[in-house]
MARKOL-563881 format. One record per residue (C-alpha): residue in one letter; x negated, y, z; residue number from 1. Coordinates in nm, 4 decimals, padded with zeros to 6 digits. Example, Ala and Ser with C-alpha at 12.3 -4.5 7.8 and 13.67 -1.06 7.14 Angstrom:
<atom rest="a" px="-01.2300" py="-00.4500" pz="00.7800" nr="1"/>
<atom rest="s" px="-01.3670" py="-00.1060" pz="00.7140" nr="2"/>
This chain:
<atom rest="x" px="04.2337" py="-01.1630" pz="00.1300" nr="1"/>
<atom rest="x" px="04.5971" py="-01.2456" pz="00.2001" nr="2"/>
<atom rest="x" px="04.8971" py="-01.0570" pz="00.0048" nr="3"/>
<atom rest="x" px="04.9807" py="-00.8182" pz="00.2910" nr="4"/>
<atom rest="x" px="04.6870" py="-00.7712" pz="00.5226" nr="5"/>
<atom rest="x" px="04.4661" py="-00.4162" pz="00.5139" nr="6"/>
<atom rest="x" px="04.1886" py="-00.4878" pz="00.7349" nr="7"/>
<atom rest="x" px="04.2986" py="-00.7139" pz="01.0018" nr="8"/>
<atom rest="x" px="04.6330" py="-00.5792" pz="01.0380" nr="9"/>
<atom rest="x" px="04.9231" py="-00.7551" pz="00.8123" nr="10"/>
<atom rest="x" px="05.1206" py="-00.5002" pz="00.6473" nr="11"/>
<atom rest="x" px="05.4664" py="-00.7498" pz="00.5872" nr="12"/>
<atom rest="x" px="05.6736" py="-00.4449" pz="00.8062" nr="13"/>
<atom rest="x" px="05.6379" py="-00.1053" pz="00.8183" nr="14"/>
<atom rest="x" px="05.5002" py="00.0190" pz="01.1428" nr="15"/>
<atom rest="x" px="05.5918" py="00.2905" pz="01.3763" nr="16"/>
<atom rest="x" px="05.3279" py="00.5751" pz="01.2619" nr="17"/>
<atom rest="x" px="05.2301" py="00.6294" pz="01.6799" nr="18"/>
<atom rest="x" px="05.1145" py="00.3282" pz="01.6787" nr="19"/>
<atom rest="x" px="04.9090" py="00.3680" pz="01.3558" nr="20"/>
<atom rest="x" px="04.6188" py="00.4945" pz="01.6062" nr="21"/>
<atom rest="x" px="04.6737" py="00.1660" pz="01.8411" nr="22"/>
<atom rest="x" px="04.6405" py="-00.0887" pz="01.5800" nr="23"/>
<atom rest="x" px="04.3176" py="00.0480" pz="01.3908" nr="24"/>
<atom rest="x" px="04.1432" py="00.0302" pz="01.7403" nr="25"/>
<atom rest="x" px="04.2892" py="-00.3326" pz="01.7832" nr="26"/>
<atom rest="x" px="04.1293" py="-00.4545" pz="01.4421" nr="27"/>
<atom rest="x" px="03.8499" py="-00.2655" pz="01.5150" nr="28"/>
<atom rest="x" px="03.7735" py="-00.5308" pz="01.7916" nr="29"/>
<atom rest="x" px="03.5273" py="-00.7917" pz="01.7379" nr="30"/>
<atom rest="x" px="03.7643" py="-01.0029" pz="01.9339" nr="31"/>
<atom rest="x" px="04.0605" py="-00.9949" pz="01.7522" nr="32"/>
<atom rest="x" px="04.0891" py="-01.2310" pz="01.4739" nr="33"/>
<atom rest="x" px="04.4411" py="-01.0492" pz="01.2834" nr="34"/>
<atom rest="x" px="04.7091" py="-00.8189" pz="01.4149" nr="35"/>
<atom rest="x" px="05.0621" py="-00.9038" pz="01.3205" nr="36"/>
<atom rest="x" px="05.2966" py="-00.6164" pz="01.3562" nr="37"/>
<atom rest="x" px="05.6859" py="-00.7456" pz="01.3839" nr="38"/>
<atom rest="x" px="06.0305" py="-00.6297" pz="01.3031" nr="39"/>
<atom rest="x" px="06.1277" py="-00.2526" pz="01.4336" nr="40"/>
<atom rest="x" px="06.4302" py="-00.2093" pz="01.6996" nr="41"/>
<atom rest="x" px="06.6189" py="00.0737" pz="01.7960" nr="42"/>
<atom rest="x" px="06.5563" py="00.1394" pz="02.1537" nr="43"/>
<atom rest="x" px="06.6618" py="00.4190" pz="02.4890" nr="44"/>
<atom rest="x" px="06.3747" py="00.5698" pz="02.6863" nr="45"/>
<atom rest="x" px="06.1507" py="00.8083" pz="02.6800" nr="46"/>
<atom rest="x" px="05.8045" py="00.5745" pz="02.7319" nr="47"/>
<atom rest="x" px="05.5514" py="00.5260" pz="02.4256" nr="48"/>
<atom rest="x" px="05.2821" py="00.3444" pz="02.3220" nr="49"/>
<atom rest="x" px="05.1707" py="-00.0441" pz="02.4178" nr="50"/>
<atom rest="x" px="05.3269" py="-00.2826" pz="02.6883" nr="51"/>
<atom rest="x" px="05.1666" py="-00.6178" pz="02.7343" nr="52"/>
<atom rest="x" px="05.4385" py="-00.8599" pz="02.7232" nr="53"/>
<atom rest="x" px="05.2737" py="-01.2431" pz="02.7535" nr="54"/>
<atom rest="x" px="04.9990" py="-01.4324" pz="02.6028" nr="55"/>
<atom rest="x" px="05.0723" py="-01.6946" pz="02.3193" nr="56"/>
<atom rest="x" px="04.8959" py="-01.9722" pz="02.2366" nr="57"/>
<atom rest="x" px="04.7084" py="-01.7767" pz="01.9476" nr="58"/>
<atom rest="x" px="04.6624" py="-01.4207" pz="02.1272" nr="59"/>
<atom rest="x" px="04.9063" py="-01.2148" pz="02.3033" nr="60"/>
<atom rest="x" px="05.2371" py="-01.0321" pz="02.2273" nr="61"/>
<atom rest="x" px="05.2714" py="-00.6608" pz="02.3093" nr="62"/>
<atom rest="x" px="05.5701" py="-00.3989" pz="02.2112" nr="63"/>
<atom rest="x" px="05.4987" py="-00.1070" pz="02.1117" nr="64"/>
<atom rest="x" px="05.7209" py="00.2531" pz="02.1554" nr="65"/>
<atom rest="x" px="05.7724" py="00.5245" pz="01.9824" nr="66"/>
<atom rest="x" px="06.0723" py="00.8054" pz="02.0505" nr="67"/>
<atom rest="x" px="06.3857" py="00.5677" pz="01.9394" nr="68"/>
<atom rest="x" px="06.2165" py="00.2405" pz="01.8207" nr="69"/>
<atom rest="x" px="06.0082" py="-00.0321" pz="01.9636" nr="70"/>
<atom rest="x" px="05.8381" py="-00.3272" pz="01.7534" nr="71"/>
<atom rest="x" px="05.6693" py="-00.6511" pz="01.8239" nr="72"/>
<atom rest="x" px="05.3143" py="-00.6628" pz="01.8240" nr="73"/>
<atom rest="x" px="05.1490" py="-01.0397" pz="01.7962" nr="74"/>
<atom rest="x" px="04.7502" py="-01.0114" pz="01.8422" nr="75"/>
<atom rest="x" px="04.5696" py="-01.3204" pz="01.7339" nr="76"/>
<atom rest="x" px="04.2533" py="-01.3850" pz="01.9522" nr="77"/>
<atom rest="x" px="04.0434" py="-01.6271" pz="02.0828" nr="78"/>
<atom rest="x" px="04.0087" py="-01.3730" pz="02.3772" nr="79"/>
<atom rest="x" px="04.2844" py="-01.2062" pz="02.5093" nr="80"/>
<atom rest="x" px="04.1409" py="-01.1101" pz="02.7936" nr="81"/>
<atom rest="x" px="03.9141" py="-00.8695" pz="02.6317" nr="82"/>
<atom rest="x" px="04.1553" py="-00.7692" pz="02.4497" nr="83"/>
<atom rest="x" px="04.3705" py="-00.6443" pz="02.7084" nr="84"/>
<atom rest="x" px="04.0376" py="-00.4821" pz="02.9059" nr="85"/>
<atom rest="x" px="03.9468" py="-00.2589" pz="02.5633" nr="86"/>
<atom rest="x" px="04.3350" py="-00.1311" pz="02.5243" nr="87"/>
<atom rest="x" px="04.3518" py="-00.0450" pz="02.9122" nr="88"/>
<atom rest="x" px="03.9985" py="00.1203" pz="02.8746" nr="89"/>
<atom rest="x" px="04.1278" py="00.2965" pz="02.6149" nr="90"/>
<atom rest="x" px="04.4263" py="00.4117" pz="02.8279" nr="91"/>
<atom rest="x" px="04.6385" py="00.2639" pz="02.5378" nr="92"/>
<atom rest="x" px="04.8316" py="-00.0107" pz="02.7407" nr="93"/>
<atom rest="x" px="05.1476" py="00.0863" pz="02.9663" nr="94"/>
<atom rest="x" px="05.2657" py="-00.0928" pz="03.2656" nr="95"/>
<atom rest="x" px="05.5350" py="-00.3362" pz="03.1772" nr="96"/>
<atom rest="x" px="05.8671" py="-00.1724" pz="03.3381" nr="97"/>
């Protein structure tokens, strides 16, 4: 198991604790191969929780929200797709603004 990872999840950068919730349902996923959660930013605006910003060659990249920060999100999958269907059936995934 590497150095940093619980679960599927690498734990290199603290995470926002609202999104603690998102990212055990994303490693719970059969489809999702390792969750990589990326540098925190200060941010302005009231939304929270997931935005789907692009797909990568390995997954996707989302950002997720809390109230004042927003961080990076890289999910590594050999399906996207189904990951973005199980975090908008979930009613975890925002509209990108």
């Amino acid at each position: 198991m590497a150095k940093y990872r619980q679960s599927k999840v690498k734990r290199q950068h603290h995470v926002l604790s609202e999104l603690e919730p998102q990212l055990r349902f994303l490693s719970s996923l059969p489809s999702v191969d390792g969750v990589i959660p990326g540098t925190i930013r200060p941010k302005s605006g009231s939304q929270m929780g997931l935005t789907f910003q692009y797909f990568t060659p390995s997954g996707l990249k989302l950002i997720g929200r809390s109230s004042g920060a927003a961080q990076e999100i890289f999910v590594i999958s050999q399906q996207p797709d189904k990951v973005l269907i199980s975090l908008q059936e979930e009613g975890f995934l925002n509209r990108k603004e």
